[in-house]
N, C-alpha and C positions, 0 to 999 in steps of 0.2 A: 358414261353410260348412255344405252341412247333414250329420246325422247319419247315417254311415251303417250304417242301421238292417237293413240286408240286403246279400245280397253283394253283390259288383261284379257290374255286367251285363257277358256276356261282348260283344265288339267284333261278332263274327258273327252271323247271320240262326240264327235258332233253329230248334228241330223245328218251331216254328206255320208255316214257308215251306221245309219240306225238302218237301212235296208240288206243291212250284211249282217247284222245279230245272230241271224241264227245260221250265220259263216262258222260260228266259233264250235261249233256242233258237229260233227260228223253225219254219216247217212245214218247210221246206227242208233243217232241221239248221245252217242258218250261225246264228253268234251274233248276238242282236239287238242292229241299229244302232239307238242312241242318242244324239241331241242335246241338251247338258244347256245353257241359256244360266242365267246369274247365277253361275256356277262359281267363282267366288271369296267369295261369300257368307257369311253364318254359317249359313242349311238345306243348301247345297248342302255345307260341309264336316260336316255328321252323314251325309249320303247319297250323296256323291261314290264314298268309298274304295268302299264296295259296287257303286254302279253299276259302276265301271270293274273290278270284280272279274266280276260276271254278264254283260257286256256289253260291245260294242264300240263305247265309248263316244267322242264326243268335246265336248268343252268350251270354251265359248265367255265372253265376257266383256267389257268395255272395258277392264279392269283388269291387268295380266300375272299369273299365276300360275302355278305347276308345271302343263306339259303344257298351257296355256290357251292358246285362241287368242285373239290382242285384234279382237273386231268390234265395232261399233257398228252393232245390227242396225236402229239407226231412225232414223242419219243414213244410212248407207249406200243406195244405188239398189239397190230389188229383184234387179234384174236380175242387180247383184255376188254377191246372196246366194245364187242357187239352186245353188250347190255345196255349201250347208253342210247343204241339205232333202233336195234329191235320194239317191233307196235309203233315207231315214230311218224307222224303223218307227215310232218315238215320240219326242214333243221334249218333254224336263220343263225348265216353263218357270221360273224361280226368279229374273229377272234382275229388279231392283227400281232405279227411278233416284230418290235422296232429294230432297225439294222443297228449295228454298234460306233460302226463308225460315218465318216460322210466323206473319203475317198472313192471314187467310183465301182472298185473290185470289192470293197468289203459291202458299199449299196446294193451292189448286183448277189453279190452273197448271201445277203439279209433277204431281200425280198426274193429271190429262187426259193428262201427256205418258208415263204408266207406261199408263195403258189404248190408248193409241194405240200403245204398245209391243205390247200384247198382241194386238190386234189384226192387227199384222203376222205375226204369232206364228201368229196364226189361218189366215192370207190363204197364207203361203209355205206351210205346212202343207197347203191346201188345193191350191193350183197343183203343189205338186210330187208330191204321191199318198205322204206321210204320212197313217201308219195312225191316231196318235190323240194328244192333246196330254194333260200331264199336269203342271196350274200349281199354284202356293203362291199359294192365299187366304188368307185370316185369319176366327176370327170378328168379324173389328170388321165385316165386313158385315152381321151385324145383332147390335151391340155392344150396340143400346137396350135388350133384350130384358133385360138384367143387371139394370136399373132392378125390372122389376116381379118377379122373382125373388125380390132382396136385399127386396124390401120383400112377401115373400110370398105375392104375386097369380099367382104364374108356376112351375111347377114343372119347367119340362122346354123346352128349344129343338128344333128340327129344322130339316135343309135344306129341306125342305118349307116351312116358313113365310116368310114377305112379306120382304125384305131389308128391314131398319131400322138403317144406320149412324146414328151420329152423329159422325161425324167424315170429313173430306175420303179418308184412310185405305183407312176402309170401303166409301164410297160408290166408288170407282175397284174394290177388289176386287167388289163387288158389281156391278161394271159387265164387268167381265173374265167374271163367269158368264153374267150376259144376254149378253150376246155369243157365250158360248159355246155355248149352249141355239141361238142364230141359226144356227149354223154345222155344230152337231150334226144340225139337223133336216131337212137337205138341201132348203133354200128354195133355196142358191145351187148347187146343182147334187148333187155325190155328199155325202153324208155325214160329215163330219169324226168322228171320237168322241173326246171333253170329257171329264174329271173334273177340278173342282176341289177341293183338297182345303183345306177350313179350318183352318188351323196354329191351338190356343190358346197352349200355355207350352210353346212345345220349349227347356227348361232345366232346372237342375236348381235347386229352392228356396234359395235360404238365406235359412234363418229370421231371420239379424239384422235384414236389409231391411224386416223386418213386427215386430219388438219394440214399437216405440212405434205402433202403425198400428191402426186397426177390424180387430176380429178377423175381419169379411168379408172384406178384399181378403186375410188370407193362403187363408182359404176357396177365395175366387176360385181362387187359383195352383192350389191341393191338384187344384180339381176341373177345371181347363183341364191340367193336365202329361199330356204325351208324353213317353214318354222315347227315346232316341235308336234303339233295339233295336225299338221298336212303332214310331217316323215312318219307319223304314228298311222296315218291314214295309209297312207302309201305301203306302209308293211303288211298292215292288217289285209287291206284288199289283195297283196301279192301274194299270200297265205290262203286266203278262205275265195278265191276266182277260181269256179268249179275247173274251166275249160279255159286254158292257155293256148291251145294249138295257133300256131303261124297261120298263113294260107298255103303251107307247105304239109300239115299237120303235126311240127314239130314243136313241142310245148319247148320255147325256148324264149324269153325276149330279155335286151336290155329297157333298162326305165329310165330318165336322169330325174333324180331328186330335187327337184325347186318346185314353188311354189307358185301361185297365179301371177310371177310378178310383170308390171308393166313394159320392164326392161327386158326378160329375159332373152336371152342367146341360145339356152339349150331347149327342143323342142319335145314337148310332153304328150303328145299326141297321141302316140302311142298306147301312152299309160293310162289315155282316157278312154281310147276304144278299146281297149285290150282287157282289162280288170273297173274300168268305172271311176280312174282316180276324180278326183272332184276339191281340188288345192282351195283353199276358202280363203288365204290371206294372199297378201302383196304389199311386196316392201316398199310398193311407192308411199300407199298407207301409213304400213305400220310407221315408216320411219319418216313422216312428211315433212313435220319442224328441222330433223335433222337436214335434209335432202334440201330444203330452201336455205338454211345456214352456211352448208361446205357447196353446196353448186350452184346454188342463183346467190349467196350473198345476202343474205338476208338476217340481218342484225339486230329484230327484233327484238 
């Protein structure tokens, strides 16, 4: 497990989102309705207990869980669905269905049927006069970019640059943003507004996992972590930011999920100017004992 090298993070949204409180409110003063679908997850239990503390939330799933509804939002007929859209301000979309197998045609199988997921995601969102969706991407939508980094051609990613998966994974997340851009941009009538946000390591290190491993991939982790206090900020601000518009006027943005770390590769800039993110940890930090142990050596 890893060291810990700093306190405990408290469970609560910090002072960086005490200037958002009355985010959780609509113009009206009612609490904003929120549609969380994947609510039995592993992102959706970092950012569940808060949603349903700011908001009036409700939760969906195939799965039962505390307070979960069981839907099947992509066998189900549209038609059944529009009770779950309707009045909804924002739907954070987290629901992931895992491919069966790990030969290449049944991955590509698997994940076409997660983007055809998101897509309906898109589509009710749109029919029913939801205000704006708000999904869990990953970086593996342009996971290639690590190649020319590790081997020092590359200093820095952004949501701006060309999606490069290499893996079925990324290429479906990557597919959920073009879609999204499609729907943000009001081709198909009013406006939807998008943020995708790129999860890297929402966990917490443990350095045994990387003992015998290239000191790069534990790098990797250091400079991909979120911790659970920054991805809970991260959502809240991408939910309650009145005004998303681009310089284009197209409420559409990707975000990548990490935190303030000293390492990092993916660039957050975006997400500062854009919604106010304000990442309060860094794994140089949090995991510092660990970090002197597996990369300087240090045998204290």
């Amino acid at each position: 497990m890893p060291t810990d090298s700093t306190a405990k993070y408290p469970d609560a949204l910090t002072d960086a989102t005490a200037d958002a409180v009355s985010g959780a409110a609509t113009d009206t003063g009612a609490r904003r309705r929120v549609l969380v679908t994947g609510a039995t997850g592993y992102i959706a239990g970092q950012l569940v207990p808060e949603l349903r503390d700011r908001y009036d939330a409700r939760l969906l799933d195939v799965r039962p869980g505390p307070d979960v509804e069981v839907v099947d939002l992509l066998g189900t007929p549209a038609s059944e669905l529009a009770e779950y859209f309707q009045g909804v301000d924002t739907v954070v979309h987290l629901a992931y269905h895992r491919p069966d197998g790990e030969d290449p045609q049944t991955r590509y199988d698997g994940e076409r049927r997660n983007v055809d997921l998101m897509q309906r995601v898109y589509q009710l969102a749109l029919d029913h006069g939801v205000r704006r969706v708000v999904a869990a991407s990953t970086n593996q939508a342009a996971k290639w970019y690590e190649q020319p980094y590790f081997a020092g051609r590359r200093d820095r990613v952004g949501p701006e640059d060309y999606p490069r998966p290499d893996n079925f994974y990324g290429w479906a997340k990557a597919a959920y943003e073009s879609l999204g851009f499609l729907y943000a941009c009001g081709s198909l009538g009013r406006a939807l507004e998008v943020i995708q946000v790129r999860i890297v390591v929402p966990r917490e290190i443990d350095p045994e996992n990387f003992v015998d491993q290239p000191a790069h991939r534990y790098v990797r982790e250091l400079a991909g972590y979120i911790s659970e206090r920054d991805l809970r900020q991260l959502f809240v601000r991408s939910i309650e930011t009145p005004d998303i518009a681009d310089e284009h006027g197209v409420p559409f943005h990707i975000f990548y999920g990490v935190s303030d770390n000293a390492r990092k590769f993916w660039s957050i800039t975006n997400a500062r100017e854009v919604i106010g993110y304000a990442p309060q940890d860094d794994s140089e930090r949090r995991f510092a004992a660990d970090i002197a142990r597996l990369l300087h050596r240090d045998t204290r």
